[in-house]
C-alpha positions as CSV (number, residue, x, y, z in Angstrom):
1,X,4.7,22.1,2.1
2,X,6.5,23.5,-0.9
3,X,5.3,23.5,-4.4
4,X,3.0,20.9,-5.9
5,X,4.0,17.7,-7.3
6,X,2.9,16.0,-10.8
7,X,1.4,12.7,-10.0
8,X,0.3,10.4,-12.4
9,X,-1.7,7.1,-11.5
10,X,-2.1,3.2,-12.8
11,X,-4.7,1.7,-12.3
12,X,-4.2,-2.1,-12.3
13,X,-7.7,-3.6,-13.2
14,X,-6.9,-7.4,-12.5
15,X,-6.4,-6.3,-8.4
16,X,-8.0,-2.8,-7.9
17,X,-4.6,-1.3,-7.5
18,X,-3.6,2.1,-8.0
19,X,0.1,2.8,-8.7
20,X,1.4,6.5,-8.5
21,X,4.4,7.9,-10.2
22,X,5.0,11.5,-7.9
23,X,7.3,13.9,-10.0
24,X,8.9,17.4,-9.0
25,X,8.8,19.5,-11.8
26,X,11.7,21.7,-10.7
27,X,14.1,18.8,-10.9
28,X,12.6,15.6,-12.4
29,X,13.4,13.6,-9.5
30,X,10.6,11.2,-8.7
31,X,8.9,8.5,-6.7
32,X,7.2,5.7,-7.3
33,X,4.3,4.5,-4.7
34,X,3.0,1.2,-4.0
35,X,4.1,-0.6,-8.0
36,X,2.5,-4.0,-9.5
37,X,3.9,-6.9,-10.5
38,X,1.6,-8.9,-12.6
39,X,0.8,-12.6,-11.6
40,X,-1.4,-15.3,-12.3
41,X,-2.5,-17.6,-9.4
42,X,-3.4,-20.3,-11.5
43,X,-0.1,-20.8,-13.8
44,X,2.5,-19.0,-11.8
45,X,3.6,-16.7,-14.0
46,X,4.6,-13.9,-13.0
47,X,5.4,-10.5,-15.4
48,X,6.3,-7.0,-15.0
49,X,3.7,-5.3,-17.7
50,X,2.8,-3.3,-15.3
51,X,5.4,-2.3,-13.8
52,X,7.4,-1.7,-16.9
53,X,4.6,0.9,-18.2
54,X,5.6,3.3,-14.8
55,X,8.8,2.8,-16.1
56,X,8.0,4.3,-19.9
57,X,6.2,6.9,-18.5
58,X,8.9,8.4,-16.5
59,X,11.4,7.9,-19.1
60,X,8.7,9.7,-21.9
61,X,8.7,12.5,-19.4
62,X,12.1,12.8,-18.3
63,X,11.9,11.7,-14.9
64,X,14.7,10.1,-12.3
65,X,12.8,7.6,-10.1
66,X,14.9,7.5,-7.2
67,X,12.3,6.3,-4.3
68,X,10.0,2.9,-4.5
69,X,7.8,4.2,-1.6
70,X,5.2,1.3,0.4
71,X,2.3,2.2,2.3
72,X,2.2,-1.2,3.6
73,X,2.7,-4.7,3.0
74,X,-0.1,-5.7,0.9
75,X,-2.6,-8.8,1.1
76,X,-3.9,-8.6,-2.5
77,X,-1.1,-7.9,-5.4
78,X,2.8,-8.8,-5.7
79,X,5.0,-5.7,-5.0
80,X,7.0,-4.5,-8.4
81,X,9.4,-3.1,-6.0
82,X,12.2,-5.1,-6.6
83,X,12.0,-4.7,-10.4
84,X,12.2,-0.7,-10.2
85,X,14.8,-0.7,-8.1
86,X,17.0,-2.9,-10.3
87,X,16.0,-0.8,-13.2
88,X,16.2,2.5,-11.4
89,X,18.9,2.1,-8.5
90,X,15.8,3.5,-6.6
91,X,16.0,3.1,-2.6
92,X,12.7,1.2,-1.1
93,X,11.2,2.3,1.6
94,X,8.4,1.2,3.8
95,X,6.8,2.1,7.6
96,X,9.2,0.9,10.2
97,X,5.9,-1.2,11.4
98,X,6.9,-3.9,8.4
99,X,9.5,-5.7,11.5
100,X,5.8,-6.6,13.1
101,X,4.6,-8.0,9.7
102,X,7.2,-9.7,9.2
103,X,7.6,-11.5,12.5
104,X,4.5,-12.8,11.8
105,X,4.5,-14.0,8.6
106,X,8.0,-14.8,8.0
107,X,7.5,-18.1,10.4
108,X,4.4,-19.1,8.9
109,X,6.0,-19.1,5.4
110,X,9.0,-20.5,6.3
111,X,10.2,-17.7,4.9
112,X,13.8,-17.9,6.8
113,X,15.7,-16.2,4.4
114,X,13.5,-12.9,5.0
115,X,16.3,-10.4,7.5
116,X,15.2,-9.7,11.3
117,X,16.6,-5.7,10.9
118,X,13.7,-5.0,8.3
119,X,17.0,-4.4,5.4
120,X,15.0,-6.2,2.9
121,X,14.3,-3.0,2.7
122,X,16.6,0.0,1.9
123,X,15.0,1.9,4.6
124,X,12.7,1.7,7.2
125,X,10.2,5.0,8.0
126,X,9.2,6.5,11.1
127,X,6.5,9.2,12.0
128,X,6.9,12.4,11.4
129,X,9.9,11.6,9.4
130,X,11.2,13.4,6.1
131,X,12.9,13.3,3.1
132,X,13.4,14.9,-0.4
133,X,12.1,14.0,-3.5
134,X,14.1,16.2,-5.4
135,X,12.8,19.9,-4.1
136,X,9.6,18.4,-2.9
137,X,9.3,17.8,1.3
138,X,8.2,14.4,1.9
139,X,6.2,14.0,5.3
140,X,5.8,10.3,6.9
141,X,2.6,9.7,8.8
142,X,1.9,6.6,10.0
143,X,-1.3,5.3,10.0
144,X,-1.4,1.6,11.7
145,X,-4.9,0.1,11.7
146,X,-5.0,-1.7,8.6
147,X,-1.7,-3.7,9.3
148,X,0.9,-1.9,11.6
149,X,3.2,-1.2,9.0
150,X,0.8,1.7,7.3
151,X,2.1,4.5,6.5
152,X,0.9,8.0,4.5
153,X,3.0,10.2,2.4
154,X,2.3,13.7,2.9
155,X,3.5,15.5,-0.3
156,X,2.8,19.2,-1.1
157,X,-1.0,19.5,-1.1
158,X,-1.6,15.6,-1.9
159,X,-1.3,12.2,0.7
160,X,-1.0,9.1,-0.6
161,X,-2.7,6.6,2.0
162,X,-2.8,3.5,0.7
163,X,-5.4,1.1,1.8
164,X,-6.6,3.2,5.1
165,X,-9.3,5.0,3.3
166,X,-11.5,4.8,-0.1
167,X,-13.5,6.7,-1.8
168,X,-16.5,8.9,0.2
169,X,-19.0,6.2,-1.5
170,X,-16.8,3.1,0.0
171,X,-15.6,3.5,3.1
172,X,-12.7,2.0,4.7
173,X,-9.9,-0.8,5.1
174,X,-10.4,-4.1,6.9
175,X,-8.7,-4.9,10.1
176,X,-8.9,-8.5,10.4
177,X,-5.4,-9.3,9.5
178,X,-2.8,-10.1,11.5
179,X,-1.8,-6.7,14.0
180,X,-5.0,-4.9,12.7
181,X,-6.8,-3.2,14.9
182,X,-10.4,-1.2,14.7
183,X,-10.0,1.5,17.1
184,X,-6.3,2.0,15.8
185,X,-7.4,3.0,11.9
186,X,-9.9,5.0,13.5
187,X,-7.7,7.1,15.2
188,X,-5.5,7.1,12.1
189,X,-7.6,8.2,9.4
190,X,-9.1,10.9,12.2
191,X,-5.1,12.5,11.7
192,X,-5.9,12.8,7.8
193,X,-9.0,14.1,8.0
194,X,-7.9,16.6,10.5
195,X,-5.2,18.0,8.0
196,X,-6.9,21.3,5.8
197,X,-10.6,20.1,4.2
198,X,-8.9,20.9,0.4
199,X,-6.1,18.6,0.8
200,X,-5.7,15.8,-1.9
201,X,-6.2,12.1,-0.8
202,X,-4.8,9.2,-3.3
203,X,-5.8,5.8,-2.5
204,X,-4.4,2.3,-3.3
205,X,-7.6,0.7,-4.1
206,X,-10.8,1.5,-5.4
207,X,-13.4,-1.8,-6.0
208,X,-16.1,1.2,-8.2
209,X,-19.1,0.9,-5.2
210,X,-22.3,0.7,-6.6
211,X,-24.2,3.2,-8.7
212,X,-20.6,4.6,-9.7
213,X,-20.3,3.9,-13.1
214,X,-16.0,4.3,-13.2
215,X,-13.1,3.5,-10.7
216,X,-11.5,6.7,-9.2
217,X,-8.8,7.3,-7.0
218,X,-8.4,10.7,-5.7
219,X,-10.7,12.7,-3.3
220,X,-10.1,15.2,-0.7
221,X,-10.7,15.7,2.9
222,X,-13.4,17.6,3.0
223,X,-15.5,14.8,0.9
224,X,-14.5,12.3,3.6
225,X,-15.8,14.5,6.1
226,X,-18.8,14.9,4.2
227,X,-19.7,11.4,3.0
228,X,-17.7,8.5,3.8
229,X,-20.0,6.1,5.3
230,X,-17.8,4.9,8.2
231,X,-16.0,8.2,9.3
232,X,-18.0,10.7,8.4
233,X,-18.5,13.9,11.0
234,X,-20.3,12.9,13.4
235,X,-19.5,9.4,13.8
236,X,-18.2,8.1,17.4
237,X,-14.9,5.9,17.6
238,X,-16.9,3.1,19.7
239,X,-19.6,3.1,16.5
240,X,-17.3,2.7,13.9
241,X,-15.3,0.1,15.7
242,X,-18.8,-2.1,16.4
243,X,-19.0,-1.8,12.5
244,X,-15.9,-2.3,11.6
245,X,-15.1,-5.4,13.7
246,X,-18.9,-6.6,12.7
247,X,-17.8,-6.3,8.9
248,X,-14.5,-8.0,9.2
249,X,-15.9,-11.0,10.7
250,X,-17.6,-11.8,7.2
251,X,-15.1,-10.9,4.8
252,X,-13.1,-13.9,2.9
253,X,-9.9,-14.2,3.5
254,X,-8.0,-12.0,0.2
255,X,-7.4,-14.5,-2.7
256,X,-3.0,-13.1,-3.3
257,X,-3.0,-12.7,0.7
258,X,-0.3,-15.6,0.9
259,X,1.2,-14.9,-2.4
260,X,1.4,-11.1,-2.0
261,X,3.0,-11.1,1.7
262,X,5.7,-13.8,1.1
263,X,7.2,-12.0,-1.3
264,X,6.3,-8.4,-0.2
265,X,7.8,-8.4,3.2
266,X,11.0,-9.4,1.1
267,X,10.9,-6.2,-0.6
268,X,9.0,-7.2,-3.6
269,X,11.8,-9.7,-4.2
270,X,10.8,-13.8,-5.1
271,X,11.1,-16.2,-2.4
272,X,14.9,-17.8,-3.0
273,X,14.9,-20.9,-5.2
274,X,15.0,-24.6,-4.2
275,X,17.5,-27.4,-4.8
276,X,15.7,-28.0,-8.0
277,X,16.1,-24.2,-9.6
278,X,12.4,-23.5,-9.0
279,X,10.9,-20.6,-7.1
280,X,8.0,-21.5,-4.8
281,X,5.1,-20.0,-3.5
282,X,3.9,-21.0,-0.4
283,X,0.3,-21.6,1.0
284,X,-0.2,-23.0,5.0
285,X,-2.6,-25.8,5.3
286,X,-5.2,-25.8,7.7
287,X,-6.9,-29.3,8.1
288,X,-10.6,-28.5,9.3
289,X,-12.0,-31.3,11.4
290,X,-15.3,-33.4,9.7
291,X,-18.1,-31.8,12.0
């Protein structure tokens, strides 16, 4: 795979998020993978804090970003995507699966403005595809389960899966939302953890299970293999789906699931504004019968 890339990661406390700047040290050219934007549910506001630190750190070290890279289109933060690309020129990219998120969603947020082809985004990624981040070989593996648009970055000795794994202590990502499906992550996060036992894993998320007294982000294979609770060695497809589907069934719906997707399957872009100037955030009502 090439030599190694520096990667440095953000942890956003306010979602569980982990951002990742990945840099080749040969060139300086860079990537920035699944970025923050701040917001507050309860005013509206939204800021770039978060975002904007990335930002200083690649400049302190010298770094072009030139990619804004999404493992998916996520149900619990805001995507800064928009905001590095405007500051960077960067090119956004995203699993080819967001066109099935989107044709979803779009309708229920009446979010008409949002383009059928999937160019909200600068380009859309296939399996097995790659590209260059600077010297480094970039590997696409997608990894549906969690939503259909997952996707993996395979780069050098590291993948970046976003939500389809956690740590060994936590397990693994819902599939309860809208073209999720059990037996599909299974099969997914079987492809990681058939890749070489010292192989890196960076995750997306990390919610600090209990008795672990700090968050953490990066594993490897092997300890997956070893000690995740859902997909450890040994464990059958047909089990893990039983639990999975079993677990799902309890879980409240994510409190950003509205707010994130509307303006994540637009590329991390705001939904357009109204007669009035004003930008809106949508949320579907369901009326629920009196028993």
């Amino acid at each position: 795979m090439g030599d190694l890339p520096v990667i440095r990661s953000f942890f956003d406390e306010a979602t569980n998020t982990v951002s990742h700047i990945v840099a080749d040290p040969a060139t300086g050219a860079a990537a920035v993978i699944d970025p923050v934007l701040d917001y507050n549910p309860c005013s509206g506001r939204i800021g770039t804090a978060s975002a904007e630190k990335l930002l200083a750190d690649a400049k302190r070290e010298g770094w072009s970003i030139g990619w804004v890279l999404e493992t998916h289109a996520h149900a619990d933060h805001l995507s800064a995507a928009a905001f590095i690309k405007d500051n960077t020129g960067a090119t956004t990219a995203i699993g080819e699966g967001i066109l099935k998120v989107q044709q979803v969603f779009g309708p229920m947020l009446a979010a008409n403005d949002v383009q059928a082809d999937g160019s909200d985004f600068d380009r859309l990624l296939g399996d097995g595809e790659h590209f260059k981040i600077g010297a480094l070989d970039v590997e696409v593996i997608a990894t549906p389960g969690h939503t259909p648009a997952c996707v993996s970055y395979r780069i050098g000795d590291a993948v970046f899966v976003g939500d389809t794994l956690f740590m060994p202590d936590h397990g693994t990502a819902r599939c309860d939302f809208p073209g999720g499906d059990a037996r599909q992550l299974y099969r997914s996060i079987h492809r990681l953890l058939s890749l070489p036992e010292q192989t890196r894993l960076y995750l997306c998320h990390d919610y600090k299970a209990p008795g672990r007294d700090r968050f953490a982000w990066e594993t490897t294979v092997g300890e997956e293999r070893r000690s995740n609770p859902h997909v450890r060695d040994g464990i059958p497809e047909d089990e893990f789906v039983a639990m999975r589907e079993a677990r799902d069934a309890t879980l409240p719906v994510p409190k950003l699931l509205y707010p994130s997707i509307q303006v994540n399957i637009r590329g991390g872009r705001l939904p357009p504004a109204e007669a009035n100037g004003r930008r809106y955030i949508r949320i579907p009502i369901e009326e629920v019968p009196a028993v």
